[in-house]
C-alpha positions in Angstrom: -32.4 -55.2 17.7 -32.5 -51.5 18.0 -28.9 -49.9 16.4 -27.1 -47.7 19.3 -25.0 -45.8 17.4 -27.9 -44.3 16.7 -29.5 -42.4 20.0 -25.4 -41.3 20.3 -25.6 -39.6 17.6 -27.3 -36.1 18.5 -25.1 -36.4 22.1 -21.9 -36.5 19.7 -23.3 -33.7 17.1 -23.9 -31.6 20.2 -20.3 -32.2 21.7 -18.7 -31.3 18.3 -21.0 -27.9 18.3 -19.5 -27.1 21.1 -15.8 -27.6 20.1 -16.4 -25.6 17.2 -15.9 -22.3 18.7 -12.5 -23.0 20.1 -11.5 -23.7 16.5 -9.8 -21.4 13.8 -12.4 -19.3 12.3 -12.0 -20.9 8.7 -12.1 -24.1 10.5 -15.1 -23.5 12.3 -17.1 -22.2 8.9 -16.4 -25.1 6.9 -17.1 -27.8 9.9 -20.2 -25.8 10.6 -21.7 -26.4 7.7 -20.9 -30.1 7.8 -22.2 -30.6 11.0 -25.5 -28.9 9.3 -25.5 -31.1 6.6 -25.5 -34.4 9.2 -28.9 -33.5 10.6 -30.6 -34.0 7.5 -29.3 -37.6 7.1 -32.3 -40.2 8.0 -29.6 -43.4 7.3 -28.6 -43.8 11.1 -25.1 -45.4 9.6 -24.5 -42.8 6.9 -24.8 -40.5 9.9 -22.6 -41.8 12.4 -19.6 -42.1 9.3 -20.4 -38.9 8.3 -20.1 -37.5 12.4 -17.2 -40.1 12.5 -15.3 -38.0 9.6 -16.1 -35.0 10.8 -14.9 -35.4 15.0 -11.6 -36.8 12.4 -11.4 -33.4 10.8 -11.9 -31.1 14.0 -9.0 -33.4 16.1 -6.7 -32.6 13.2 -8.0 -28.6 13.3 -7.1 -28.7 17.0 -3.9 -30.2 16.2 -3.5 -27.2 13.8 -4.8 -24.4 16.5 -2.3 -25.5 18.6 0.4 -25.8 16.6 -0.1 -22.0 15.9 -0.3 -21.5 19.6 2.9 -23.3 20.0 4.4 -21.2 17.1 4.2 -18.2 19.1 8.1 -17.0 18.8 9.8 -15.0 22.6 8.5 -11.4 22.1 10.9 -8.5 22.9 10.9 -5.0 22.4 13.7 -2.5 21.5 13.6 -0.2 24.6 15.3 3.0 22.1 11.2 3.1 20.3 8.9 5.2 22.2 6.3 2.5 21.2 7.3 0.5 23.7 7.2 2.4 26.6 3.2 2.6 25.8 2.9 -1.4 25.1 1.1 -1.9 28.3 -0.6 0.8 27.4 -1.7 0.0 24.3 -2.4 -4.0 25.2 -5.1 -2.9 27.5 -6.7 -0.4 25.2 -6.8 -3.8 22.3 -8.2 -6.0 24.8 -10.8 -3.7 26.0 -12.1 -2.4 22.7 -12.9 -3.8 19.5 -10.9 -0.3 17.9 -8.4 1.5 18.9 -6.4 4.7 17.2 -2.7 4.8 17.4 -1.1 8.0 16.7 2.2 8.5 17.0 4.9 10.1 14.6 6.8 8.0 12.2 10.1 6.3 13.6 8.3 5.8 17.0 7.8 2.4 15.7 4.5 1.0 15.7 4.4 -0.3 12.3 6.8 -3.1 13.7 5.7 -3.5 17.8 1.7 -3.2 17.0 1.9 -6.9 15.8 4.1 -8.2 18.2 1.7 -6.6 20.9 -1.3 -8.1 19.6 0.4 -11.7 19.1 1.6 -11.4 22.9 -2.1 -10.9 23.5 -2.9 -14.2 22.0 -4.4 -12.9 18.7 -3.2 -14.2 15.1 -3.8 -17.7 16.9 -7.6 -18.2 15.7 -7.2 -16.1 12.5 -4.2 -14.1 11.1 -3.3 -10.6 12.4 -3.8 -8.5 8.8 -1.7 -5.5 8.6 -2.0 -3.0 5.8 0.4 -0.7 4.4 -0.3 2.1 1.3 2.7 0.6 -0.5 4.3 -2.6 -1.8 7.8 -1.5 -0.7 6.5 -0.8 2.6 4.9 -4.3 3.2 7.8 -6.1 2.3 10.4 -4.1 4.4 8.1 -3.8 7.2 7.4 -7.9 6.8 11.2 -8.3 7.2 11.8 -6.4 9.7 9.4 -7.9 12.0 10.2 -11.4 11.6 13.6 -10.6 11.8 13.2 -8.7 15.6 11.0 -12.2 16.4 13.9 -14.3 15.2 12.1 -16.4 12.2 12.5 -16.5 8.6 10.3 -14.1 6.5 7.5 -16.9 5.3 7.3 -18.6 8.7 5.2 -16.8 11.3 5.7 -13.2 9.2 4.7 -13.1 5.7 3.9 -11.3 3.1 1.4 -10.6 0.1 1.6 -7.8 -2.1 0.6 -8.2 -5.9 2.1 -10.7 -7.9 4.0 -12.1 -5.3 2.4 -14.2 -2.4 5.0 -15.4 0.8 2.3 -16.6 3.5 2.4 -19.8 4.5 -0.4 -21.8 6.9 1.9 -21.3 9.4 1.9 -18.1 9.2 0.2 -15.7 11.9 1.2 -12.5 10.7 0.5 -11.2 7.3 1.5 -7.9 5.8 -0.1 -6.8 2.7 -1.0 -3.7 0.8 -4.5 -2.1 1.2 -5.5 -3.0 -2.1 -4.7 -6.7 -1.3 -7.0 -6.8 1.2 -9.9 -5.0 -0.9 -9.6 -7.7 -3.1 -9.7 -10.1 -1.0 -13.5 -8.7 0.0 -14.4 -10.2 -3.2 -14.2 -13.5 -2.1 -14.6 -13.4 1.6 -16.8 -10.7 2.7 -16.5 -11.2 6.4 -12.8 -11.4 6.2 -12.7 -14.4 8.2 -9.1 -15.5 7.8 -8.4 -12.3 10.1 -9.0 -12.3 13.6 -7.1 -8.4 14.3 -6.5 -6.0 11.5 -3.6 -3.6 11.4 -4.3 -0.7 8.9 -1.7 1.0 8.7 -0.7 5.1 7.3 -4.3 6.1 7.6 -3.9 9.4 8.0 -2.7 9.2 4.4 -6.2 8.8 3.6 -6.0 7.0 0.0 -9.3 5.9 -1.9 -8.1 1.9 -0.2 -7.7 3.4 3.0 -10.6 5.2 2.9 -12.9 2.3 1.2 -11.7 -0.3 3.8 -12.7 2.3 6.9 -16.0 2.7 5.5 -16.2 -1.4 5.2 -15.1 -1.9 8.3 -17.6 0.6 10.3 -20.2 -1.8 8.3 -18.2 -5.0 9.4 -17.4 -4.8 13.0 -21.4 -5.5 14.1 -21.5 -8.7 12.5 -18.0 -9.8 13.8 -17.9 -8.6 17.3 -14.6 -11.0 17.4 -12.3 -9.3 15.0 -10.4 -6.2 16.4 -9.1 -3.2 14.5 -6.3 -1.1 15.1 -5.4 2.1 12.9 -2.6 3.7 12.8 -1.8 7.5 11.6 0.8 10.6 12.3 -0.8 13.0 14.7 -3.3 13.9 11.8 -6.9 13.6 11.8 -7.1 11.4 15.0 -10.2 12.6 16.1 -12.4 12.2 13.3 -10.9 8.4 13.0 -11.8 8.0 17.1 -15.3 9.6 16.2 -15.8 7.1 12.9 -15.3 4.3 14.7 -17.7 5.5 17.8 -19.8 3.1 19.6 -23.5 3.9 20.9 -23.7 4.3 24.5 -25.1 2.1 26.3 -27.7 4.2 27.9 -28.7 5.8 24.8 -26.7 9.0 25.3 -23.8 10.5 23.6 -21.6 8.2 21.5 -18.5 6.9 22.2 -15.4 7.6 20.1 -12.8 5.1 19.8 -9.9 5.4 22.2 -6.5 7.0 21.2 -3.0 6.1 22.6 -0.9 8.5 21.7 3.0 7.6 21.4 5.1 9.8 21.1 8.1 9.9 18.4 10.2 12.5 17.6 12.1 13.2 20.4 15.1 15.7 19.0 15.2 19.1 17.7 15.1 19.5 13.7 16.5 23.2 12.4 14.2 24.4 9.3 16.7 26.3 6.6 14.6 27.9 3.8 16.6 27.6 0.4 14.3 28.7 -2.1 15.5 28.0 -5.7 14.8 31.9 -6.5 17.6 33.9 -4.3 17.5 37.9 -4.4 20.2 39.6 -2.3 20.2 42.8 -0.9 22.7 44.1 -2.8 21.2 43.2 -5.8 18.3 44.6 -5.3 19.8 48.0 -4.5 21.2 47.9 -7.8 18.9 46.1 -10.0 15.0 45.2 -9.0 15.0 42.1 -11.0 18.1 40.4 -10.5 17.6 37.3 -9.2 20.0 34.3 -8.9 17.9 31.2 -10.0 18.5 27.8 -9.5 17.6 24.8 -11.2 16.1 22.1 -8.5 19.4 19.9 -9.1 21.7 22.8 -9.0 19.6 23.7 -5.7 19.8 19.8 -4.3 23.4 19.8 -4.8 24.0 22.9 -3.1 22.1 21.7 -0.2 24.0 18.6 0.0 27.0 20.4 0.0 25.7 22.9 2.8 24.9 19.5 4.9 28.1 17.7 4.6 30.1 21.2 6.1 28.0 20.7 8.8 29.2 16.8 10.1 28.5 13.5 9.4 25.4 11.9 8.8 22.8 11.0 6.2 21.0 12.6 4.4 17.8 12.2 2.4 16.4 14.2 -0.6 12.7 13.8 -1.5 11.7 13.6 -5.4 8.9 13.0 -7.1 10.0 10.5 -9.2 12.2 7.4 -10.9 13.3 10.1 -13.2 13.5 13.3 -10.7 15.7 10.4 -9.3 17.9 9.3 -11.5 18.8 12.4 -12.9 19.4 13.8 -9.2 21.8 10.8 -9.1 23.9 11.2 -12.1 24.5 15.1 -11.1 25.1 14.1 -7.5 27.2 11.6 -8.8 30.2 14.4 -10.6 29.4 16.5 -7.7 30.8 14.0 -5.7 33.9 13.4 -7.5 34.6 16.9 -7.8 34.4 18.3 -4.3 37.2 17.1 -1.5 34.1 17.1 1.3 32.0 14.6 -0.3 34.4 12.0 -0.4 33.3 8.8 0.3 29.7 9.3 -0.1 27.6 6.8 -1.5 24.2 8.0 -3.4 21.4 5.4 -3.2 17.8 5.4 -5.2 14.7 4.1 -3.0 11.5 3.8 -5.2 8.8 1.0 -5.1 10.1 -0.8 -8.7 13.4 -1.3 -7.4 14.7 -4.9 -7.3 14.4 -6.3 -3.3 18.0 -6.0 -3.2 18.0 -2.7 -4.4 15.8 -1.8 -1.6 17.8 -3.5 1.0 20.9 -1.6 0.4 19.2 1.5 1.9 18.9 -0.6 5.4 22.1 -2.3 5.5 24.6 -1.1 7.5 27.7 0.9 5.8 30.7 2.6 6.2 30.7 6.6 5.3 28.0 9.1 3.8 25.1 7.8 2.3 22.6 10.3 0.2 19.5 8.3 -0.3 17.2 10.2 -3.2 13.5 8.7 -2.7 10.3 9.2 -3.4 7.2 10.1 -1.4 7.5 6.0 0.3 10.2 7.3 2.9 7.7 10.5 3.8 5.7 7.9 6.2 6.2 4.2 5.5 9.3 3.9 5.7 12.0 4.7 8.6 15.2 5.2 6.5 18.4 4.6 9.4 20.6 7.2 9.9 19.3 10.0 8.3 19.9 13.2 9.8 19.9 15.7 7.3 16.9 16.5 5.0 16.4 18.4 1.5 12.8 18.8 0.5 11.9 20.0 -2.8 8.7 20.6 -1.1 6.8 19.0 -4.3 5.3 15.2 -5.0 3.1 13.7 -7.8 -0.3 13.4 -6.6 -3.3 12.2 -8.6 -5.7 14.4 -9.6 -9.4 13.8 -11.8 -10.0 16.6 -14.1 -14.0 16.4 -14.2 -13.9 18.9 -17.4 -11.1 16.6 -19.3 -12.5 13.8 -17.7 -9.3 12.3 -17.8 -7.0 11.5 -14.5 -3.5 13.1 -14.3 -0.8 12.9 -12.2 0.6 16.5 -11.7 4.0 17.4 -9.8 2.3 19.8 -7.4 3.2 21.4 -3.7 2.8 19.2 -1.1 1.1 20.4 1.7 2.2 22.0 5.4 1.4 18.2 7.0 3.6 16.3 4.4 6.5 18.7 4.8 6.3 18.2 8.6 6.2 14.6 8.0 9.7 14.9 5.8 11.0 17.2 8.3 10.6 14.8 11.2 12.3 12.1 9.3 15.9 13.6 10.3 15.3 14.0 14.1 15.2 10.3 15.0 18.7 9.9 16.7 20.0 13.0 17.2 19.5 16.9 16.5 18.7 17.3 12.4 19.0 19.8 9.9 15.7 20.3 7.4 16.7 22.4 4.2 13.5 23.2 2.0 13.8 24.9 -1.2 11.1 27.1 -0.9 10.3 30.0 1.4 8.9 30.3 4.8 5.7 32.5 2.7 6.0 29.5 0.4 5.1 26.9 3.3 2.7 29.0 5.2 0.3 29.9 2.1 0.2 26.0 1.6 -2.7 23.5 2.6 -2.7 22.4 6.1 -3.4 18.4 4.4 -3.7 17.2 1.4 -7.3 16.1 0.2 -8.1 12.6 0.8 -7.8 10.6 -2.9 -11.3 9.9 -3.1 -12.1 13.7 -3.8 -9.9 13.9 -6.7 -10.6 10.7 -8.3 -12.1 9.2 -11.1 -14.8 7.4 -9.4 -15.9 4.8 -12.4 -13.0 2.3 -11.0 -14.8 2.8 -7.5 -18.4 2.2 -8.0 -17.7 -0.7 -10.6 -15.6 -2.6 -7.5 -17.9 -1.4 -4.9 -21.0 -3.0 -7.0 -19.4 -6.0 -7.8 -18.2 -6.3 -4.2 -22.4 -5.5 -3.7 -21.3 -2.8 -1.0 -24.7 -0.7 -2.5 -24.8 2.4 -3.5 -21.8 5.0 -3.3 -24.4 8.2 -2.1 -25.1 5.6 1.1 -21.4 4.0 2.0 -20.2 5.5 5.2 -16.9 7.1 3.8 -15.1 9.8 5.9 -15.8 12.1 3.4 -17.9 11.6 0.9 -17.1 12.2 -2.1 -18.7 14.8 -4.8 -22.2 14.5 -6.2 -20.6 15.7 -9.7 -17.8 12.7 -9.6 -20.3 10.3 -8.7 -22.3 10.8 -11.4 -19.5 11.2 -14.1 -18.7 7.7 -13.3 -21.8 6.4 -13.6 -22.4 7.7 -16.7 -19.1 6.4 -17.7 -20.2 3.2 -16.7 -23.5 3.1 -18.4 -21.2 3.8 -21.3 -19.4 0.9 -21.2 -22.1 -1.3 -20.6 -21.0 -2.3 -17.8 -23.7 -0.9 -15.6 -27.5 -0.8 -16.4 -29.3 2.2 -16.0 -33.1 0.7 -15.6 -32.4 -1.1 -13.1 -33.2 0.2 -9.9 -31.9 -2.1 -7.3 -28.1 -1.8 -6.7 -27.7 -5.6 -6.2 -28.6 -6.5 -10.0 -27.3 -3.0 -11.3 -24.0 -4.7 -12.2 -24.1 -6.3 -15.7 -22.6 -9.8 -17.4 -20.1 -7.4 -19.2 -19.4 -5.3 -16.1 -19.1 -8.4 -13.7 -16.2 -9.3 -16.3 -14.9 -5.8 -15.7 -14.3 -5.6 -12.4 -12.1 -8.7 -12.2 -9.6 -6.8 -14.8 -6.4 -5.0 -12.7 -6.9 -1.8 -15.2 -8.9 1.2 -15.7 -12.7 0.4 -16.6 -11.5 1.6 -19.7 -8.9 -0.4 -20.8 -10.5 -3.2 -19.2 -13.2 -3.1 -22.2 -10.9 -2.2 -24.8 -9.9 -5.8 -23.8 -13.0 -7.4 -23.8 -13.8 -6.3 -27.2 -10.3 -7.3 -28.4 -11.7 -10.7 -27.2 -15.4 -10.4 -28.7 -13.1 -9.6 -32.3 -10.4 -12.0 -32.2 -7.3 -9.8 -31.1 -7.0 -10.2 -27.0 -3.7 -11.1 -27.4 -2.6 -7.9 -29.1 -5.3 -5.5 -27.2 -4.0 -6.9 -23.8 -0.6 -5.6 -24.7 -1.8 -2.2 -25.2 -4.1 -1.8 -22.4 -1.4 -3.0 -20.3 1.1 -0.5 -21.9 -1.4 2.6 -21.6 -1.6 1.2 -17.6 1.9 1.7 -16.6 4.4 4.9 -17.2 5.9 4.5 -20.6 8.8 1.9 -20.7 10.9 4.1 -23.2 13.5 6.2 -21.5 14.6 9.7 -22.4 17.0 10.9 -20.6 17.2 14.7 -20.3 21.1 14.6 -21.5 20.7 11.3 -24.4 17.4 12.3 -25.7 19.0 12.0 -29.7 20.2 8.4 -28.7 17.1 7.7 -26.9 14.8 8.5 -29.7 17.5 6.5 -32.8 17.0 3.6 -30.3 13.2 3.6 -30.1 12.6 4.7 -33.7 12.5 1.3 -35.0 9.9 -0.2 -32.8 7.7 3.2 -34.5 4.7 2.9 -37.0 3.6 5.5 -38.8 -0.2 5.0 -38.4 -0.1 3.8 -35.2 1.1 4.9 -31.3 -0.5 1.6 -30.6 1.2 -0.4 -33.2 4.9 0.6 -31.7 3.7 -1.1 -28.2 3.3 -3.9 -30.0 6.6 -4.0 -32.0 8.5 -3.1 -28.5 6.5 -6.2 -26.7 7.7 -8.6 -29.7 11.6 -7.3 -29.7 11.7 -7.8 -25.9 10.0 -11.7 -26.2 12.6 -12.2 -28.7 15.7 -10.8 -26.7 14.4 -12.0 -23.3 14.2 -15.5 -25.0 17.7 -15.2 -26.6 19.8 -14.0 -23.6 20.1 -14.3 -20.4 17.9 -12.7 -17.3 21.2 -10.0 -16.6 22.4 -9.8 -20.3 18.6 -9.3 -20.5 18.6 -6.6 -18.1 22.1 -4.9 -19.7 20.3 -5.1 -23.2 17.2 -2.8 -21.7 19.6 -0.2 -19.9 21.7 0.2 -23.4 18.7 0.6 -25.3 17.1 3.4 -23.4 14.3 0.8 -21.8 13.3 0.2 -18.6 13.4 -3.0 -16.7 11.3 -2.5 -13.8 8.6 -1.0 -16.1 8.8 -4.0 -18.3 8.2 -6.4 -15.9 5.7 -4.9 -14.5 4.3 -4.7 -18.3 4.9 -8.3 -19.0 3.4 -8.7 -15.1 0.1 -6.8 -15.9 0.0 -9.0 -19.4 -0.2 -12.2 -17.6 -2.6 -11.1 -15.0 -4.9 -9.9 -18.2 -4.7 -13.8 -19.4 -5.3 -15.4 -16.4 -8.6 -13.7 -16.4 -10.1 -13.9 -19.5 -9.0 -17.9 -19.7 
């Protein structure tokens, strides 16, 4: 008697085919390739369990799909943002195209609406909706805000990833991350299919992720005609975004750039005081050629402040270039404060990345009084800090620069450039009229840069080409950056890596370029050349000790000195010295703070560090690096 489970079978193998693309796309990946593997079966009952298990697994990934659907929270938007005024706008231009450029100033808020726009669209359903930002800070402020507008709890339908912390959940259909999270991710799934929209966020920033994941993504989109992209930047550089992203015509003529919704932000008037640090009168001058009154930065920041609070209440926020720019700003601002009558009741508030969460959320929490906020470059563009109507701009940040005759990377203070300072400027007229006081003269900000060179032009490239070979994204000379970056870098990372071993340099093709040794490279979170200090602390029996040091040369030094306690500073730290050894002294700090941290606890911990001239956040993030080192070479 003839088995008739068996002529069913193709009938039901077609049937599931044809479900599959209503799936998630993980879903439909993985069931793909089991619905492959049931065609080769001969055994006509092997075949029908196997198409039995699998029709199992796709009802339960429909249960899931819809579950997602159903987890869609009420969408509103805040009328105050100019954002939404465009949503229409904007919604049309997503579902019509496959990329779209929003430029708009910061504070007109589509770093929080773009993902509420694209989930009222029905995306995030079949994959998550990505969305990038240049800085950890930013991803988890941003992640908060947005699930708190959609009414959930941070984890549910909004989460987060940033590095070494992950708070996305399968329910999730919104994820925030940092850029580099997401280059990372390449490595193990190279047609990102867990996304079905990407965000990416800041572009105009133009940092060596940003500019890496652009060039990936003009590869990309081709080969996933499904996923859309949305980018984001200040009114900078629009154009040459629009034309990166430009589709052939269909008729063979001209290309077509990508289309840009402008949204517009700042919407009040910002007065511009120059308050250079050097200040000649007239008078003096009449007298004396060369007497000048000069000002120390801090001297010139707390004069400003003062000049602000005459003028009515309001917030204000200072740019610095640094934790310790920052906390030095603070402690002057600090006896300013309690000195002068007028700055009563005025509250002075850090914002840097390494600060603890609920460090960070003090800056957004509502309060009573005068709040001066002191951060870093995060608040130029990522971040909308409430309230603020005053600004004092230094006019200077730390930006990373490769010296190809050193052939080292340093991190300079250097001017920032006219689009920066316009940026900083427009962070004061949000709610009402602002006042913008730069220490530097109008000459000062006119002889400046328009913007700032993209990252990739004054880079060391090794870290580069050893990810992009490892990712196998070919050769650097080929990938289709925005700007591509010059010959002379290119070829002092090479080199660098031939030195390492971690490339060879017979081998022609780019796939197998990428040795055993450099393979094991790439997966370390540190400079190519710490990475192999590591390896060979491995090959000679001291990773352990190696991996402290490489993680310590990584991060800024963890040993304070503060301009004012630098003789208490250095009696503190001089017992953890060697005399033969720099090196040696990382390693006698590591084993006092394993001894203390297991001895007291997590706040006496923290009180310990802050006595003895250490600091916290920079020792977590050593011990952080540490572990991440020993995960990898398990």
């Amino acid at each position: 008697m003839q088995n008739p489970a068996a002529p069913a079978a193709p009938d039901t193998v077609r049937e599931l085919h044809r479900r599959l693309s209503t799936l998630m796309f993980r879903d439909q990946r993985r069931l793909q390739r089991r619905l492959d593997g049931v065609r080769k079966l001969r055994d006509p009952q092997r075949r029908a369990a196997a198409v039995a298990e699998i029709e199992a697994e796709m009802a339960r990934a429909e249960t899931r799909l819809e579950n997602r659907r159903a987890a869609v929270p009420v969408i509103t938007y805040p009328a105050q943002l100019p954002v939404s005024e465009r949503k229409d706008d904007i919604a049309a231009a997503i579902r019509d195209h496959q990329v779209v450029i929003v430029a708009g100033e910061t504070g007109s808020g589509k770093t929080t609406q773009l993902p509420k726009i694209c989930l009222e669209l029905g995306r995030g359903v079949h994959g998550l909706i990505g969305h990038t930002q240049p800085r950890r800070l930013a991803a988890r402020t941003v992640a908060d805000r947005i699930a708190e507008e959609l009414g959930t709890e941070l984890g549910d339908v909004v989460g987060y990833k940033v590095r070494f912390t992950d708070q996305v959940s399968d329910r999730s259909l919104v994820k925030l991350m940092t850029d580099g999270i997401l280059l990372a991710e390449l490595q193990n799934d190279r047609m990102l299919r867990q996304y079905d929209t990407l965000i990416i966020d800041e572009a105009h920033e133009r940092s060596l992720n940003i500019d890496f994941i652009l060039g990936y993504l003009r590869q990309l989109l081709p080969r996933r005609p499904d996923l859309k992209v949305i980018i984001t930047s200040a009114t900078i550089e629009t154009e040459r975004f629009a034309r990166h992203f430009a589709t052939p015509a269909s008729d063979g003529g001209e290309e077509k750039p990508a289309p840009i919704v402008e949204v517009s932000g700042r919407t009040y008037p910002v007065e511009v005081r120059y308050r250079p640090l050097i200040e000649v009168t007239e008078a003096e001058e009449e007298d004396n050629g060369d007497e000048e009154n000069v000002r120390d930065q801090i001297q010139a920041i707390g004069d400003a402040v003062e000049e602000l609070a005459a003028e009515g209440p309001g917030d204000i926020l200072v740019f610095l270039s640094g934790e310790r720019e920052i906390r030095d700003t603070a402690d002057a601002l600090g006896k300013l404060v309690e000195k002068k009558r007028a700055l009563r009741n005025t509250e002075i508030l850090p914002l840097y990345a390494r600060l603890s969460t609920a460090e960070q959320h003090r800056v957004f929490a509502p309060h009573a009084g005068r709040r001066v906020v002191l951060a870093t470059n995060v608040a130029e563009t990522s971040l909308t800090v409430p309230g603020i109507k005053y600004v004092v701009d230094p006019g200077t940040a730390r930006i990373s620069r490769y010296s190809s005759r050193l052939k080292v990377q340093r991190l300079p203070i250097e001017p920032v450039s006219q689009a920066s300072a316009n940026q900083r400027k427009g962070r004061c007229g949000r709610t009402s009229d602002g006042i913008c006081i730069r220490l530097y003269d109008e000459q000062d900000f006119l002889s400046r840069p328009e913007f700032t060179d993209p990252e990739i032009l004054r880079t060391n490239l090794a870290s580069v080409i050893l990810q992009m070979t490892s990712i196998g994204l070919g050769d650097i000379a080929a990938f289709p950056f925005l700007d591509p970056p010059d010959r002379r870098n290119v070829t002092d990372g090479v080199n660098l890596l031939h030195e390492l071993g971690a490339l060879n340099p017979a081998e022609t093709d780019p796939a197998k370029r990428l040795t055993p040794l450099g393979r094991r490279l790439a997966q370390l979170p540190v400079d190519p050349r710490l990475a192999r200090m590591v390896l060979e602390g491995e090959r000679n029996g001291c990773a352990t000790e190696v991996m402290v040091i490489a993680a310590a040369l990584s991060i800024q030094d963890p040993r304070e000195r503060p301009a004012e306690k630098q003789a208490q500073a250095d009696q503190a730290h001089a017992r953890f010295a060697d005399k033969e050894s720099d090196f040696v002294s990382f390693l006698n700090l590591w084993r006092y703070l394993r001894e203390q941290q297991r001895a007291l606890s997590s706040s006496a911990f923290r009180r310990m560090c802050k006595a003895e001239y250490l600091n916290y956040l920079r020792v977590r993030e050593w011990q952080d690096i540490v572990s991440q080192l020993r995960q990898v070479l398990r």
